[in-house]
Structure formats: structure tokens, C-alpha cells
C-alpha positions as CSV (number, residue, x, y, z in Angstrom):
1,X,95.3,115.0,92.2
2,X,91.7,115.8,91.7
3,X,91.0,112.1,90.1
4,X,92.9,110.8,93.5
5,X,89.6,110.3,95.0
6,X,87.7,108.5,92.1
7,X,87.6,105.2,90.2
8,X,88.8,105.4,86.8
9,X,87.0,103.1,84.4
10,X,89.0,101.4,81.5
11,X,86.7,99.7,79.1
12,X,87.6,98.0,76.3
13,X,87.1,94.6,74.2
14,X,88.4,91.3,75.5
15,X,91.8,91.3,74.3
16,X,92.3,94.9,73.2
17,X,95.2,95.4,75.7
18,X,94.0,96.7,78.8
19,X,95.9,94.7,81.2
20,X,99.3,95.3,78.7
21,X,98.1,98.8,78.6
22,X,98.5,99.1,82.7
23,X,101.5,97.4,82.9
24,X,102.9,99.2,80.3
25,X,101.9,102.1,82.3
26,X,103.2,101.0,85.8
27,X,107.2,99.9,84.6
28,X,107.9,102.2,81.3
29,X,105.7,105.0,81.2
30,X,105.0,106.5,85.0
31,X,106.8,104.2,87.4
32,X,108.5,107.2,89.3
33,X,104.3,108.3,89.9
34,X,103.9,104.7,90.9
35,X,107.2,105.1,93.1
36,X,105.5,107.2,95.8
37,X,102.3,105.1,95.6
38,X,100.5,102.0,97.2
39,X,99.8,99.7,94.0
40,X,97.6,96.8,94.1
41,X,96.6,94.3,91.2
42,X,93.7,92.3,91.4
43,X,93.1,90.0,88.9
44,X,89.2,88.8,88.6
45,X,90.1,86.4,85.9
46,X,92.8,84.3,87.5
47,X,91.4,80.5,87.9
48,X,91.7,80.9,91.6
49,X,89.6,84.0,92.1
50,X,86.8,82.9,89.6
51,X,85.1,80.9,91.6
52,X,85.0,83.7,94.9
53,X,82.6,86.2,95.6
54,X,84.2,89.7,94.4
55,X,84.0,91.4,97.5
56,X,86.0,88.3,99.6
57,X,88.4,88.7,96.0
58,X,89.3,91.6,96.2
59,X,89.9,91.7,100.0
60,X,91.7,88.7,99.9
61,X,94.0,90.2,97.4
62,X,94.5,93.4,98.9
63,X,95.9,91.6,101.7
64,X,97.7,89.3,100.5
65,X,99.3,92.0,98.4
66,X,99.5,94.1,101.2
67,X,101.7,91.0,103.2
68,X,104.2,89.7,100.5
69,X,105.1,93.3,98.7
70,X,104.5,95.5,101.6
71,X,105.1,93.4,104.5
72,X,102.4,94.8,106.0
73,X,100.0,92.4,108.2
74,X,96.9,94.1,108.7
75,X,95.8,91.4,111.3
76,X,98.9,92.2,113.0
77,X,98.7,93.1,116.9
78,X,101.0,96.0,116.5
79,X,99.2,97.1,113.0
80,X,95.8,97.0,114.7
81,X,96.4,99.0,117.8
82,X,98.1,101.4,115.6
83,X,95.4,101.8,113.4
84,X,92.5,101.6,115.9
85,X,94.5,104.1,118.5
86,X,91.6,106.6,118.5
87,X,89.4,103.9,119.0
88,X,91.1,101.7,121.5
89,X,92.0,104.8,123.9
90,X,88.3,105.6,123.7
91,X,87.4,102.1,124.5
92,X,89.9,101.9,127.7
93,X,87.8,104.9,129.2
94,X,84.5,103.5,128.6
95,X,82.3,102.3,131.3
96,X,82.8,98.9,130.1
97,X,86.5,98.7,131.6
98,X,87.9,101.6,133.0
99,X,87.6,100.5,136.6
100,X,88.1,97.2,134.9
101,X,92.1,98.3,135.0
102,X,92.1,98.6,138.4
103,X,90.8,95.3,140.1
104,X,91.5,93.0,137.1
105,X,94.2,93.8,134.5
106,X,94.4,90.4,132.6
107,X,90.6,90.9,132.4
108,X,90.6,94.4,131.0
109,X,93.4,93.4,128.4
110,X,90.9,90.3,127.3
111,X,88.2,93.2,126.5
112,X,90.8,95.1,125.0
113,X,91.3,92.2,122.3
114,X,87.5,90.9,122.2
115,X,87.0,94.8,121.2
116,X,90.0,94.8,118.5
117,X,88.8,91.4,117.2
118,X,85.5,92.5,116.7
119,X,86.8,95.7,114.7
120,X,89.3,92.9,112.2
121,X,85.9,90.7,112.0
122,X,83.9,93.0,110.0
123,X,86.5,92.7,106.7
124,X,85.5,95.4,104.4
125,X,85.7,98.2,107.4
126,X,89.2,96.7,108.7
127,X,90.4,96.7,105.2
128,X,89.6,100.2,104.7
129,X,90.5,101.3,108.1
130,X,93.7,100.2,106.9
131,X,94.5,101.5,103.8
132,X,93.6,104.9,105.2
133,X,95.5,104.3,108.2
134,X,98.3,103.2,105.9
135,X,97.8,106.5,103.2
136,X,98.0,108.9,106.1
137,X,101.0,107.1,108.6
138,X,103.5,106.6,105.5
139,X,102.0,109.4,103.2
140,X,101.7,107.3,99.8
141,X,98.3,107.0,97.7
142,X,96.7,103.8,97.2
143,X,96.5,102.7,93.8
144,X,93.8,99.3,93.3
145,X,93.5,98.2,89.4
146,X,91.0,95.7,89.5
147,X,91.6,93.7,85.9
148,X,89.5,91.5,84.1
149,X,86.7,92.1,85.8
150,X,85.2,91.8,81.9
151,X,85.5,88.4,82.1
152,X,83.0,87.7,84.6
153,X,79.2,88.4,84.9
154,X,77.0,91.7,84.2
155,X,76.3,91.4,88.3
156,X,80.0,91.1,89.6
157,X,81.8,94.0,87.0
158,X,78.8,96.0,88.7
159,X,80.1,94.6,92.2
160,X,83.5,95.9,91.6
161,X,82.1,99.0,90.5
162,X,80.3,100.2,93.8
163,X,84.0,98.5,95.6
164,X,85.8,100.9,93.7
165,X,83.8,103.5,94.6
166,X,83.4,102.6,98.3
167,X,87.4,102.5,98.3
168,X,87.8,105.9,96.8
């Protein structure tokens, strides 16, 4: 638990067995760890994800991941008032539409989504917003293994660096 909150580096050669070496470790060795965990593999060397910038990667992947073995949609109405909650019941006492409520209610709910929107808009804040949301509502840990990040350029393994910091 006291490496929960930090990125662990695995460095090795091309071709040592990295990537066999974390599988191995997700299915034979520790999958009742992984059991009670929030896993996500992001793979900077698949053909698709070479040609993307490694921020937009790894979000992308995160949420995709996040859809199709989760079936959770952070973009989701339901998803983003939950998350946002603090936020949002702040927002409906603000000057901007408080007495909005009253005279106009369609009008109030329209700045209710222009204010969500604008919170899913800026990707890297939503996407953590949500995993923390997601850590503390079903208890789990988030797990990210970002893989073959070797196989691109001295600027983007640095890239993923300072994202798997800013994620811890």
C-alpha cells in the first residue's frame, strides 16, 4: 500500500519480457490482488496508437477500457452528475442560476449542462475526476500499465512519465 500512490518503472531491453512479465503477473501470479483492482493496459506500440500524441493515447485508452471491460461511460449523464455532485450543487446556488430556477427551469437546466460540458471538455481533468470518483464510489485501486512506451521517442517515454505521475 505505500507504492499505491506511485508509478512503478519497469525498464528493460526491447524484447527482454516486460510485457510477458506483466501479464504473467496479472493471470498466474497475483490475479486475486488484481481481483479487487481497476486494471488498465495501454499499449504505446500498437500501430494504432503510434501515430497519436501520448497524452490523447493514453486517455483514449483509459476510456475505451473503462467502456468495454467496465461498462463504465465517463461521458455518461448519470456518470457525470455523479461525479461532479459537489460541483454541480455548488453551481445550482451560484449567482449565475439560482433565481434562474425560479422564472426559467428549461433555462437553468441548459446552464446546468453548458457547466457539466465544460467540466468533460477539458480531458485530462475529467479523466481523472473520474478515476478518483471511481476509486472512492466502488472502493477498488486503479492500476494503469502503460507498455511499450520503449518503443517510441526519448520525448514521449518522458511524456508518459510526468502522466504516470500526474495519475498517481
Amino acid at each position: 500500500s505505500s507504492l499505491s500512490k506511485r508509478p512503478i518503472l519497469l525498464i528493460g531491453d526491447v524484447g527482454v519480457g516486460k510485457t510477458t512479465f506483466i501479464d504473467n503477473l496479472l493471470v498466474v501470479e497475483a490475479p486475486q490482488v488484481f481481483e479487487k483492482s481497476m486494471t488498465f493496459k495501454i499499449d504505446l506500440g500498437s500501430k494504432a496508437i503510434v501515430a497519436l500524441d501520448v497524452r490523447q493515447a493514453v486517455i483514449r485508452l483509459i476510456q475505451e477500457q473503462l467502456l468495454h471491460n467496465y461498462k463504465i461511460d465517463i461521458n455518461g449523464d448519470d456518470f457525470v452528475r455523479h461525479a461532479y455532485f459537489v460541483e454541480l450543487e455548488a453551481f445550482k446556488k451560484s449567482v449565475a442560476v439560482k433565481r434562474l430556477y425560479e422564472v426559467d427551469n428549461s433555462k437553468a437546466i441548459e446552464k446546468e449542462i453548458e457547466f457539466l460540458t465544460s467540466k468533460i471538455s477539458d480531458e485530462v481533468t475529467h479523466i481523472k475526476k473520474s478515476l478518483e470518483y471511481i476509486c472512492k464510489n466502488q472502493q477498488k485501486q486503479i492500476i494503469v500499465f502503460i507498455d511499450n512506451c520503449d518503443q517510441r521517442n526519448d520525448q514521449d517515454q518522458e511524456t508518459a512519465f510526468l502522466i504516470a505521475h500526474e495519475f498517481a
